[in-house]
C-alpha positions as CSV (number, residue, x, y, z in Angstrom):
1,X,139.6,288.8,-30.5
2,X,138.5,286.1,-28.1
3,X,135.3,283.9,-29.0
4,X,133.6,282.8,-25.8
5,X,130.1,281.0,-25.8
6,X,127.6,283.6,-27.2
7,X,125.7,285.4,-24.2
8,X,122.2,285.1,-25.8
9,X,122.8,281.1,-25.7
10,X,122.3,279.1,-22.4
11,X,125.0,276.6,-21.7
12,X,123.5,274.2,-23.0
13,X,123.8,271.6,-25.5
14,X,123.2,271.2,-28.8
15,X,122.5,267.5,-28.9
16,X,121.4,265.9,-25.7
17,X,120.3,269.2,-23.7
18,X,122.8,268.4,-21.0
19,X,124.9,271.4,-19.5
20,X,128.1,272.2,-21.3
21,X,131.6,273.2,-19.6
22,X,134.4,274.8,-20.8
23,X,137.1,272.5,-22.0
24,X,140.6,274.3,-23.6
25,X,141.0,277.7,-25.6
26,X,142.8,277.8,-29.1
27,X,146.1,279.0,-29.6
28,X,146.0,282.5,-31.0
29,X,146.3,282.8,-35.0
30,X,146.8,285.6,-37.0
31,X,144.2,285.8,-39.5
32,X,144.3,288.1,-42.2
33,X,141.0,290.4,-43.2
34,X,140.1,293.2,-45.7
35,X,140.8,295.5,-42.2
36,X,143.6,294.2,-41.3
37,X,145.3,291.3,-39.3
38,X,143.2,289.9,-36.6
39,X,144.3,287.7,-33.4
40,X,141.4,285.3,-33.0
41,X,141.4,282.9,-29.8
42,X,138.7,280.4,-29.4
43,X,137.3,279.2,-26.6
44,X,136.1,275.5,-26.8
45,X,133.4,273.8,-24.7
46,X,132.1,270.1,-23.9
47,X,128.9,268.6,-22.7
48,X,129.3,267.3,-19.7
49,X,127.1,264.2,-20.2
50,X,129.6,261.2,-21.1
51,X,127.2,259.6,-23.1
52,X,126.6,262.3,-25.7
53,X,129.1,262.8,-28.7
54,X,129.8,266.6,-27.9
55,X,131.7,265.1,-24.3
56,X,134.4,264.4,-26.1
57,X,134.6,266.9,-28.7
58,X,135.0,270.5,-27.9
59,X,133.0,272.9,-30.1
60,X,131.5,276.7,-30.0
61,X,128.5,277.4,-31.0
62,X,129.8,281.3,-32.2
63,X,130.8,282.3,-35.8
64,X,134.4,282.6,-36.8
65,X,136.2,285.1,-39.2
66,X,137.9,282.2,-41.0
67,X,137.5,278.9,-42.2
68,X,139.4,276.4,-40.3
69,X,143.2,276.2,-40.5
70,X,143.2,278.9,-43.1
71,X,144.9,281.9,-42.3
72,X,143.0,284.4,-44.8
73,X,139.5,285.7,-43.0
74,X,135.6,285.1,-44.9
75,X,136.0,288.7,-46.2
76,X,139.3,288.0,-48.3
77,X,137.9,284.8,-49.6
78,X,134.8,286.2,-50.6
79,X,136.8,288.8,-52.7
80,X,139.0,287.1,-54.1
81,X,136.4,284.0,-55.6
């Protein structure tokens, strides 16, 4: 599963208004769900202003189906708590 920018969001961003660009991708991860194992693969953007905060920081404005580093997807947490 690949996470690009979401396609009902211009490219635009979130702090300054300034187009964004995409920077790097993520290196696939196995995470773990209720259905099964999933390969997620995020894509990661920047603005391309290089006065805002986001120019140096890549981000994506799309959900996730896990929290961070872990390797366990929102489903499994959320049964297990």
């Amino acid at each position: 599963m690949t996470i690009f920018w979401p396609e009902d969001l211009d490219k635009i961003c979130p702090v300054c208004g300034s187009k964004v660009k995409f920077a790097y991708k993520s290196n696939p991860r196995n995470v773990i769900t209720l259905e099964g194992v999933i390969i997620e693969n995020v894509h990661y953007y920047k603005c391309s202003n290089p006065d805002c905060e986001l120019h140096q920081n890549g981000f994506n404005p799309s959900p996730t189906i896990s929290y961070s580093q872990r390797r366990y997807g929102v489903d499994v947490l959320r049964y297990i708590a």
